[in-house]
C-alpha positions as CSV (number, residue, x, y, z in Angstrom):
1,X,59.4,104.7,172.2
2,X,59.3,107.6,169.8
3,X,58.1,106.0,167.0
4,X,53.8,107.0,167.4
5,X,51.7,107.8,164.6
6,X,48.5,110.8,164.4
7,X,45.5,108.9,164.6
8,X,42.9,111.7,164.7
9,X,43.1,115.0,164.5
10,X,40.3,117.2,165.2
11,X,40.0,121.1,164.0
12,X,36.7,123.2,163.8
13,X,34.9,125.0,161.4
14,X,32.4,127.5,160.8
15,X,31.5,126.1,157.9
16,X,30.8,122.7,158.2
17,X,28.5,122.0,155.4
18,X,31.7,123.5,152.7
19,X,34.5,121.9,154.6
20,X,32.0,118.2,154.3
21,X,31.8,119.0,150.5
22,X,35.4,119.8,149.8
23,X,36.7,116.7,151.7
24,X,33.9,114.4,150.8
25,X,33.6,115.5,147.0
26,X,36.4,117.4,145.9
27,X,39.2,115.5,148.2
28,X,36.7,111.9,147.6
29,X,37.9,110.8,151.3
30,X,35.5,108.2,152.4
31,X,33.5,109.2,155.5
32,X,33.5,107.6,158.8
33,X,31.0,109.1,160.5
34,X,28.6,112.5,160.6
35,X,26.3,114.1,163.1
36,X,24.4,117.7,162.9
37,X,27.8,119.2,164.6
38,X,30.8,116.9,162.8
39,X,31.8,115.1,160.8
40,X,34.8,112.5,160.1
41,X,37.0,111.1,157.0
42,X,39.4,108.8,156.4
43,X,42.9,110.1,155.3
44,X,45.3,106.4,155.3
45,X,45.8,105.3,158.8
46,X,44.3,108.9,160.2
47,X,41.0,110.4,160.8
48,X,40.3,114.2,160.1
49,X,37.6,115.6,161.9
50,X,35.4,118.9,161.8
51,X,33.8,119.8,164.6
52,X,31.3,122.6,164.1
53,X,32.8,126.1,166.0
54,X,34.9,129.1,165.1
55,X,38.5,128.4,165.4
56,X,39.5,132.0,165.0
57,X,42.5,131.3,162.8
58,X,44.0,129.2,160.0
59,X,45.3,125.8,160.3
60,X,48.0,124.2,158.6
61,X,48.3,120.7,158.1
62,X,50.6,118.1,156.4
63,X,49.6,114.3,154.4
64,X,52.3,111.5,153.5
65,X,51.9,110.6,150.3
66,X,53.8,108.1,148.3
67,X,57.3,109.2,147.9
68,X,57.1,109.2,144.1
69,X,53.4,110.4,142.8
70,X,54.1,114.2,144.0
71,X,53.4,115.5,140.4
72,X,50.9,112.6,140.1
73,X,49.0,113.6,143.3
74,X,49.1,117.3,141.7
75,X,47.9,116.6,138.4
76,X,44.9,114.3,140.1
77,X,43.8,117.2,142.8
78,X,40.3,118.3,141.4
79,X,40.9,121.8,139.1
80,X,38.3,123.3,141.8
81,X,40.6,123.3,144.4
82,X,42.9,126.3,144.6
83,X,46.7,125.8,144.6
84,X,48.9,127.9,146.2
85,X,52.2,128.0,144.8
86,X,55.6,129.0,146.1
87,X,56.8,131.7,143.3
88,X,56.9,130.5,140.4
89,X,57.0,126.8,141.5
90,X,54.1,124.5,142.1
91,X,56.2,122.4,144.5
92,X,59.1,122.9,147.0
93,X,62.0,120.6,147.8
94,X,62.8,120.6,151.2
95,X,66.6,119.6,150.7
96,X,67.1,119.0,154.4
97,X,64.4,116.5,154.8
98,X,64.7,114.9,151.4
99,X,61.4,115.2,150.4
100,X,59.2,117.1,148.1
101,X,55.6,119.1,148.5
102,X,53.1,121.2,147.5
103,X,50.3,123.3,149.1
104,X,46.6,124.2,148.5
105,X,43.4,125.8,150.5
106,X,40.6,123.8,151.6
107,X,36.8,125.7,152.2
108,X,38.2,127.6,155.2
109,X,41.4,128.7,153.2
110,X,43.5,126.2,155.9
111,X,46.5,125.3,154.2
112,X,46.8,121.7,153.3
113,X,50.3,120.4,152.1
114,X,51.0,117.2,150.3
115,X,54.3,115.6,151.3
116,X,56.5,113.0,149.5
117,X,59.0,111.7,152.0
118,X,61.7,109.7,150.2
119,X,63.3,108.7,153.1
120,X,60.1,106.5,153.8
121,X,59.7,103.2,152.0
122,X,56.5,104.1,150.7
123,X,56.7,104.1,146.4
124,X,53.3,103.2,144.9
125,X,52.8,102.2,141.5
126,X,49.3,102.3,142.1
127,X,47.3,105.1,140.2
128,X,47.2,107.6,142.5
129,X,44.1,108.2,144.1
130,X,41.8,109.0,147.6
131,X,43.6,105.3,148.8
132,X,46.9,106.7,148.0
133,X,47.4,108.7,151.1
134,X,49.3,107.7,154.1
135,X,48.4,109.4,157.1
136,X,48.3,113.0,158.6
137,X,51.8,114.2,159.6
138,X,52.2,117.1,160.4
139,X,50.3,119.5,162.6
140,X,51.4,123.7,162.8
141,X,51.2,125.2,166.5
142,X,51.9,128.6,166.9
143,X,53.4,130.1,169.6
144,X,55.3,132.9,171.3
145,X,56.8,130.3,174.0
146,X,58.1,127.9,171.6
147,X,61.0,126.1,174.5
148,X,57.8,126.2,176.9
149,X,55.6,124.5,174.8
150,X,58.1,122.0,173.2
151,X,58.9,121.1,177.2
152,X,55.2,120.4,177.9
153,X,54.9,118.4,174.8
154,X,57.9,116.3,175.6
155,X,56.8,115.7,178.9
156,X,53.3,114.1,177.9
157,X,54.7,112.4,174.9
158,X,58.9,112.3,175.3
159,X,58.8,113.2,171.4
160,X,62.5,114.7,169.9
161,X,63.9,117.8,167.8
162,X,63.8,116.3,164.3
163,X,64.7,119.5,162.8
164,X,65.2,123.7,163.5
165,X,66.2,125.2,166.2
166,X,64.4,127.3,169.9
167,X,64.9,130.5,167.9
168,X,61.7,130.2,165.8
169,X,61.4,127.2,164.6
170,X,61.3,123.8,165.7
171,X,59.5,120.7,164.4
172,X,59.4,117.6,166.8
173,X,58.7,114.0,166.2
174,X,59.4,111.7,163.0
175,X,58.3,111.9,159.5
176,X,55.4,110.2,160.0
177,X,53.9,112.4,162.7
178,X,55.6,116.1,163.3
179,X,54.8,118.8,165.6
180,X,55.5,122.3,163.9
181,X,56.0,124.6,166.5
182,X,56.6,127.8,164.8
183,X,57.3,131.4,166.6
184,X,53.8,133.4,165.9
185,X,55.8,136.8,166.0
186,X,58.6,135.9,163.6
187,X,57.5,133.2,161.3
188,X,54.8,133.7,159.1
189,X,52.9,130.4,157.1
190,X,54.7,129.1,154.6
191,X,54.2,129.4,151.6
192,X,51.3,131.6,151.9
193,X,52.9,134.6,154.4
194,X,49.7,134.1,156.1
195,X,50.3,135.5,159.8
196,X,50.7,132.1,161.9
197,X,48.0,132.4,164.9
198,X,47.3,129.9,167.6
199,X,43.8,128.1,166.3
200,X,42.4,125.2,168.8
201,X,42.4,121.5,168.2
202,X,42.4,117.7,169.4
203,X,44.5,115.1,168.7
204,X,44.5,111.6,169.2
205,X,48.2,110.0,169.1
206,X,48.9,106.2,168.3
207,X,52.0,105.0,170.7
208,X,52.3,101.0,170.9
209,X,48.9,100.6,170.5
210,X,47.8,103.2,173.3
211,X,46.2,106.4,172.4
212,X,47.1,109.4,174.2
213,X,44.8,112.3,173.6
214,X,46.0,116.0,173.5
215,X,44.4,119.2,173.2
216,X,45.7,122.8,172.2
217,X,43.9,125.0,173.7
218,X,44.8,129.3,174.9
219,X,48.3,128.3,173.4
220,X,48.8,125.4,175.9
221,X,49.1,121.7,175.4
222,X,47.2,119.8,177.8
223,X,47.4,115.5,177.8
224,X,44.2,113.8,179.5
């Protein structure tokens, strides 16, 4: 019953027209569909979608990627997109998840993170390319009520602690789809130091062939 899977995930943007060129041209993710106020690519089994309006602050978002072409996907990223490293270090190794990513900006300066999960049977020795990715898997939510939003989100979707801890961090779900709830006064964006502010957005979630849809909206999860 825990096992579900992001199947859409929708953010906004004032700047619609950049955001469509970085993901259609610099990203090359196929398009699924456009209209004068969104538009829609295809990242593996997920959809990313812009819808045009001002989301007031930064999102940060994770992709499964093969668990070996890390420094493959890195060296294929387009030289016009900006990196952000952590130090000195263009990838971190997240010990306690087994797994190994790296960050960059998109047009709105969201941060977009890259993860190789080598717990997941998912080695490619494909050239890595815009077919290589997996899914979506990780959405940030700031908060200052992290135990009152983890309970809302458990009872819409019964989803579990897969790693951290009330305090100010917690990330809930599985490796293939992970809600970061991070505390908005004591944890700052990694690995940018960015401040970590509450930002608007849908989601469509893929459970056993259902979709439930949930929204973040005014720092509240609401399921419809």
């Amino acid at each position: 019953m825990n096992d579900f899977r992001f199947k859409q995930l929708e953010l906004y943007s004032g700047n619609l027209n950049e955001q469509k060129q970085f993901y259609r041209e610099l990203l090359q993710l196929p398009l699924v569909e456009e209209d004068a106020n969104s538009f829609s690519c295809l990242i593996g089994s997920s959809v990313l979608k812009f819808i045009e309006g001002e989301s007031g602050n930064r999102y940060h978002f994770a992709i499964n990627i093969p668990a070996n072409q890390i420094r493959e996907s890195f060296e294929w990223l387009n030289p016009q997109i900006e990196k952000i490293p952590d130090g000195l270090s263009d990838f971190v190794r997240f010990e306690g998840w087994n797994a190994n990513a790296f960050y960059f900006y998109d047009a709105d300066r969201n941060i977009v993170e890259f993860i190789a999960r080598q717990n997941l049977n998912t080695d490619s020795e494909v050239p890595f390319g815009p077919h290589s990715f997996i899914g979506i898997s990780e959405i940030g939510i700031p908060t200052d009520h992290i135990r009152t939003l983890f309970d809302n989100l458990n009872a819409g979707l019964k989803v579990p602690v897969y790693s951290g801890n009330f305090d100010y961090f917690i990330a809930a779900g599985s490796e293939h789809a992970l809600f970061i709830l991070v505390d908005q006064k004591q944890k700052k964006w990694f690995p940018t130091h960015h401040r970590a502010l509450p930002a608007d957005f849908n989601l469509v979630i893929e459970r056993e062939s259902k979709h439930i849809k949930l929204a973040y909206r005014n720092g509240n999860i609401l399921f419809s």
